[in-house]
VOPAGU-2260 file (C-alpha; in pm, 1 decimal, decimal comma):
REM VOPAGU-2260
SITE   aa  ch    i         X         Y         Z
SITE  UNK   A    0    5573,2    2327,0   -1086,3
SITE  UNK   A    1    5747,8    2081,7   -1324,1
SITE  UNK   A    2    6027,3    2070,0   -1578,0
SITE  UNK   A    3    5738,9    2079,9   -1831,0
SITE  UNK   A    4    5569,7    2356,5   -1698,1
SITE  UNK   A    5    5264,7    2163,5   -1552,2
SITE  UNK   A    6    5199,6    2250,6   -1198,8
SITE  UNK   A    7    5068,7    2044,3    -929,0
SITE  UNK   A    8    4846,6    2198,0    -672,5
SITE  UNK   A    9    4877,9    2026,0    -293,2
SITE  UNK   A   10    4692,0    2129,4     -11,3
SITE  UNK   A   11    4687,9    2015,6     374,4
SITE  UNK   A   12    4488,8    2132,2     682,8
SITE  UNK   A   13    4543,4    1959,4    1016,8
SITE  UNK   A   14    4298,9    1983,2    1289,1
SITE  UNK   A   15    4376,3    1872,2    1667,7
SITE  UNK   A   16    4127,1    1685,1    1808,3
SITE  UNK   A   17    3970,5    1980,2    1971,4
SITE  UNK   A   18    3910,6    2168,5    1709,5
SITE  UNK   A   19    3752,9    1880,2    1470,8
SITE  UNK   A   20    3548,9    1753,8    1736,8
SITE  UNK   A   21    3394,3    2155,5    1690,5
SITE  UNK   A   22    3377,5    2257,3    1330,5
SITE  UNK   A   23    3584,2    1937,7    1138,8
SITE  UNK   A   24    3250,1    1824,6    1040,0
SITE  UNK   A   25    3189,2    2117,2     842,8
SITE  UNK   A   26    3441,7    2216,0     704,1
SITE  UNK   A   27    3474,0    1883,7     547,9
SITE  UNK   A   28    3158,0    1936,1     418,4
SITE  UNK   A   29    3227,5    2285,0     271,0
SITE  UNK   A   30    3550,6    2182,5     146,2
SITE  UNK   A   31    3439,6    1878,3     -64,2
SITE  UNK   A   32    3135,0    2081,0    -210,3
SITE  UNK   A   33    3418,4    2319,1    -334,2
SITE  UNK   A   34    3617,4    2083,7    -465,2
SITE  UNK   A   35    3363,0    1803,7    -631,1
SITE  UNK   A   36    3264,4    2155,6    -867,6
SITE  UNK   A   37    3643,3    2079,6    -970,6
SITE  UNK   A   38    3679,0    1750,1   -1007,5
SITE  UNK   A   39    3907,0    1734,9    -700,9
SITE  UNK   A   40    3890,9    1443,5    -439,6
SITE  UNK   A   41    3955,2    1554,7     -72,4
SITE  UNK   A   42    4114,5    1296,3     139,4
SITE  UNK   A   43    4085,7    1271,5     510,3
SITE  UNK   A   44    4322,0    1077,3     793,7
SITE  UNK   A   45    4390,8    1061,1    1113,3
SITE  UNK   A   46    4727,2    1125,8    1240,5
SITE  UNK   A   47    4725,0    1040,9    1628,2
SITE  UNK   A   48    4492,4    1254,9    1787,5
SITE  UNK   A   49    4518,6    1522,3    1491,3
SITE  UNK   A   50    4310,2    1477,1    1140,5
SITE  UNK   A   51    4402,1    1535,0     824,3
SITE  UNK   A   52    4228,0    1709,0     524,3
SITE  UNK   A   53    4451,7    1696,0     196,5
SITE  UNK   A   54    4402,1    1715,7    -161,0
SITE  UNK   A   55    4600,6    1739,9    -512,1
SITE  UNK   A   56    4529,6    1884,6    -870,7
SITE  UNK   A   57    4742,8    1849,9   -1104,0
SITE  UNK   A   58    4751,5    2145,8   -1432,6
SITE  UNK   A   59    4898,8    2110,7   -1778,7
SITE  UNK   A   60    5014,3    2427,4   -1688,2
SITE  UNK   A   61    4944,7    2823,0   -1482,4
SITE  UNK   A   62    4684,2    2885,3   -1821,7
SITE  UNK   A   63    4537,7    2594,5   -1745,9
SITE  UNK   A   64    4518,8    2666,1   -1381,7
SITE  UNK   A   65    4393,2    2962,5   -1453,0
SITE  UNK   A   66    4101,5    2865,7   -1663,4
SITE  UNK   A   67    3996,6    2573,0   -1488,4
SITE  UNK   A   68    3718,3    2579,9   -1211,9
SITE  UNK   A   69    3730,2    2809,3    -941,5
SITE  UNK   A   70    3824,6    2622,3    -596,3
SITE  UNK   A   71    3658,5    2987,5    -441,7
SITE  UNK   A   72    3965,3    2910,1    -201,0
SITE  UNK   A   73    4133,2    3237,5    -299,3
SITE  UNK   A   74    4134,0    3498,7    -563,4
SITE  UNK   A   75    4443,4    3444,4    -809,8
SITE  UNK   A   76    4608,1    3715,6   -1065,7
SITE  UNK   A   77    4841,0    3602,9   -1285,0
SITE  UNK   A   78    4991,0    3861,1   -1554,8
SITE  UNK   A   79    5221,2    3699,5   -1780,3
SITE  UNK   A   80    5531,9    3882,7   -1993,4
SITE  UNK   A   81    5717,5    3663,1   -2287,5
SITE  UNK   A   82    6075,2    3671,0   -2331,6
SITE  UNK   A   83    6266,1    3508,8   -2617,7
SITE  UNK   A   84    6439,4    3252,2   -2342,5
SITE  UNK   A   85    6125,0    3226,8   -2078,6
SITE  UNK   A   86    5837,0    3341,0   -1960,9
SITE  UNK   A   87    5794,0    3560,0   -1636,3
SITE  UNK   A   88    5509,2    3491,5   -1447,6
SITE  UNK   A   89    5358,9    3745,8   -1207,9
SITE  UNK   A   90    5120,7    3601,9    -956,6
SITE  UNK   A   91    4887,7    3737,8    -680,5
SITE  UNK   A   92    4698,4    3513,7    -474,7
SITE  UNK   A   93    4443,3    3648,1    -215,2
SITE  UNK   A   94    4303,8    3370,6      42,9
SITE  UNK   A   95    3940,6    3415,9     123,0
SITE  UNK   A   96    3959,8    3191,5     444,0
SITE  UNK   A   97    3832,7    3448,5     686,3
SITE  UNK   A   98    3473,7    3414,8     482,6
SITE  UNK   A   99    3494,2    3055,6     556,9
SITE  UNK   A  100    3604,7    3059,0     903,7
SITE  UNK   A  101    3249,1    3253,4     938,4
SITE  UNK   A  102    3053,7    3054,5     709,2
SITE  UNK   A  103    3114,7    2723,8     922,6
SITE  UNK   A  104    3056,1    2921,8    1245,5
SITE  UNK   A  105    2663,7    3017,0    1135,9
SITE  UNK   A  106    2672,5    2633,3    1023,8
SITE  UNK   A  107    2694,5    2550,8    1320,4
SITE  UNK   A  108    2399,5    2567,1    1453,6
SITE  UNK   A  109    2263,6    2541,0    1748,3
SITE  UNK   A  110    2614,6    2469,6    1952,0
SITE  UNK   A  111    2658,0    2431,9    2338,2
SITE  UNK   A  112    3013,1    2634,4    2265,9
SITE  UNK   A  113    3001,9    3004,8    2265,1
SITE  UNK   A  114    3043,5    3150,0    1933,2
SITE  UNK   A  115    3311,9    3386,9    1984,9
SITE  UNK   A  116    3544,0    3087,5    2121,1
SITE  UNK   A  117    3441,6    2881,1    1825,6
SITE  UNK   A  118    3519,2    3223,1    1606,9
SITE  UNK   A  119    3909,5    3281,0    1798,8
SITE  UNK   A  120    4017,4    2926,5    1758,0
SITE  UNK   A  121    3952,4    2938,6    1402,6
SITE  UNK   A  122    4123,2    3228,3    1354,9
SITE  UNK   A  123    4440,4    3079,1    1512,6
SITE  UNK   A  124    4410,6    2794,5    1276,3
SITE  UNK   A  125    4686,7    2813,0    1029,0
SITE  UNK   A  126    4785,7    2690,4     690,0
SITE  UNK   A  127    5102,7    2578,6     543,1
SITE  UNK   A  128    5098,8    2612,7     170,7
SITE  UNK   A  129    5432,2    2516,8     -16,6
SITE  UNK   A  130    5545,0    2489,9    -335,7
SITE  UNK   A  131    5850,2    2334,2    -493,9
SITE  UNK   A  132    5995,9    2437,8    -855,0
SITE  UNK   A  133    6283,7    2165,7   -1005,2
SITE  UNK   A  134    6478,6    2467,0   -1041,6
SITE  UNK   A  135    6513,7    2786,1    -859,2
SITE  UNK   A  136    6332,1    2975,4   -1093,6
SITE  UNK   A  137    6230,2    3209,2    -836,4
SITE  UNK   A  138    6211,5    3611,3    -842,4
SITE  UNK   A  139    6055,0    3794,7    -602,3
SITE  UNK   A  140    5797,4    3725,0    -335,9
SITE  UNK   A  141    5686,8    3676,1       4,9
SITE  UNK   A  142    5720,2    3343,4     103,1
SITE  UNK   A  143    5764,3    3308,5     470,2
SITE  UNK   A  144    6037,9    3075,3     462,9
SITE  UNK   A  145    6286,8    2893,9     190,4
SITE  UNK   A  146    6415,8    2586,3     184,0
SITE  UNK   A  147    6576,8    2456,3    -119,9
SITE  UNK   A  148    6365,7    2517,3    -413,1
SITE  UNK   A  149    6067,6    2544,7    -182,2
SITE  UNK   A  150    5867,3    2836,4     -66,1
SITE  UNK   A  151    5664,0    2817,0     221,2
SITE  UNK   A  152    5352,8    3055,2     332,5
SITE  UNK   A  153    5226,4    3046,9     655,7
SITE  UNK   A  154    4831,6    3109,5     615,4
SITE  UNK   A  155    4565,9    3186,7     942,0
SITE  UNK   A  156    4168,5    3233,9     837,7
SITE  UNK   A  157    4265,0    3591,8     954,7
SITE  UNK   A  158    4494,7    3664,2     658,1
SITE  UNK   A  159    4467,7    3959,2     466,5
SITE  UNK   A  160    4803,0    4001,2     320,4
SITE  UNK   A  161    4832,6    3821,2     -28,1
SITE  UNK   A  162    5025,6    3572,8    -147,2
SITE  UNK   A  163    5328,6    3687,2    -454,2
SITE  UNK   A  164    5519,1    3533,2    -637,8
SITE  UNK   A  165    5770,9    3570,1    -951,6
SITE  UNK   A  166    5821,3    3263,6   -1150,4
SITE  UNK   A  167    6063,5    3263,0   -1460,7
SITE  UNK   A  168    5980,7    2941,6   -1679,3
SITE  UNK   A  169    6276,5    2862,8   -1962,6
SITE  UNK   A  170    6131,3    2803,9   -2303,8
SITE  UNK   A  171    6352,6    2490,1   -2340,7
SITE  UNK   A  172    6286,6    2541,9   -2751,3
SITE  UNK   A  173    6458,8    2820,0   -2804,6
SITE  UNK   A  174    6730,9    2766,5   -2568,3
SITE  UNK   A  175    6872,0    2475,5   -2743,1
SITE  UNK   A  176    6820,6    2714,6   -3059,6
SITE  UNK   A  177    7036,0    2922,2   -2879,9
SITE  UNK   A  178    7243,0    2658,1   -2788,4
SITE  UNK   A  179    7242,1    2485,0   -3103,5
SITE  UNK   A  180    7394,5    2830,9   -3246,7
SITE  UNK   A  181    7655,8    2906,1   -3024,3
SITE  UNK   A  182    7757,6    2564,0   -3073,1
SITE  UNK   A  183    7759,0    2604,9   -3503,1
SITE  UNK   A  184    7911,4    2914,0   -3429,7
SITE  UNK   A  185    8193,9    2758,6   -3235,6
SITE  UNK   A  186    8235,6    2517,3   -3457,8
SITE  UNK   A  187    8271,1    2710,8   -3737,8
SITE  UNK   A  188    8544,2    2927,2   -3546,4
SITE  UNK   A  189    8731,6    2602,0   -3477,8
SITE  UNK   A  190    8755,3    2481,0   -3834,9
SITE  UNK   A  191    8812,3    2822,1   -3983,7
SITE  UNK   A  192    9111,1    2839,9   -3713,9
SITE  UNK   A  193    9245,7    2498,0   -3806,1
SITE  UNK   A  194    9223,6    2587,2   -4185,3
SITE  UNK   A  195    9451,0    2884,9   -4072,7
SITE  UNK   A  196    9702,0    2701,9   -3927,6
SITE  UNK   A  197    9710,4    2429,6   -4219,5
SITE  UNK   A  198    9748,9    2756,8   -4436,0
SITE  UNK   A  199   10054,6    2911,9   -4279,3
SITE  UNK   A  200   10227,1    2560,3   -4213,2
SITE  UNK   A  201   10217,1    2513,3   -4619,2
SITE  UNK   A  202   10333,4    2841,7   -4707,4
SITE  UNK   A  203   10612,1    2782,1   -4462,6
């Protein structure tokens, strides 16, 4: 999420080369018919022996997110509550990997590996998903780890446990409203103090 309440969405999966050389092929394939529906490029690499599937979207902001095309990578609820000074934002976000994990096994085909082996190492396959606020504008949630102003969640296709999150986003308009009257307010304290004094010193 940025300063101007846009939010960029990242995403990275890395396969050893065991586990492409079984089901990389499709899930590259049912990855970038998910995310062409979007307008989302996926980009593949090779690390060593390991490759790399990553992509990013960037949103004007969590409406926008919220509106856009469905990446049918999760279910997402997002309940929103305005306060004069920010905006909380309540969000809920359900992965749906374990109905790809067996999507890609009956795409498989006709494959000289047994099933059920194909079926346990992609349930061991995990996820890292992270995301990184300028501020900490965080309230509650159930991030696996913290580091800074980034939460990390550690995913597996098995995962039925959401994903929550409380965001507080400052509406930077009326804080410097705020600001801008405290400060007037001040002022006017200061020069109704000095008067005061310039008062007392004539009568004196």
């Amino acid at each position: 999420m940025k300063k101007d309440g846009g939010i960029d969405i990242a995403f990275s999966l890395q396969l050893n080369s065991r586990v492409e050389s079984l089901v990389g092929g499709k899930i590259e394939e049912l990855l970038t018919s998910r995310l062409q529906a979007a307008g989302i490029e996926l980009h593949k690499t090779k690390n060593g022996k390991s490759t790399e599937y990553q992509f990013l979207k960037s949103y004007d902001s969590i409406q926008d997110m919220q509106n856009a095309a469905s990446l049918e990578l999760a279910d997402t609820e997002v309940t929103t509550e305005d306060k004069w000074l920010y905006t909380r934002y309540d969000a809920v976000v359900q992965p749906k990997l374990n109905a790809y994990s067996e999507e890609i096994i009956d795409g498989l085909g006709t494959l000289s590996v047994p099933k059920s082996l194909v079926r346990m190492l992609m349930q061991n396959l995990a996820l890292d998903f992270k995301l990184t606020l300028p501020y900490d504008l965080y309230g509650p949630n159930n991030a696996a780890e913290q580091d800074g102003n980034t939460l990390t969640w550690h995913i597996t296709m098995a995962d039925s446990e959401p994903l929550r999150l409380v965001v507080y986003v400052p509406d930077i308009r009326n804080i410097a409203i705020a600001g801008g009257t405290v400060i007037l307010l001040l002022a006017l304290a200061v020069t109704l103090f000095i008067r005061k004094r310039k008062s007392r010193t004539r009568h004196q």
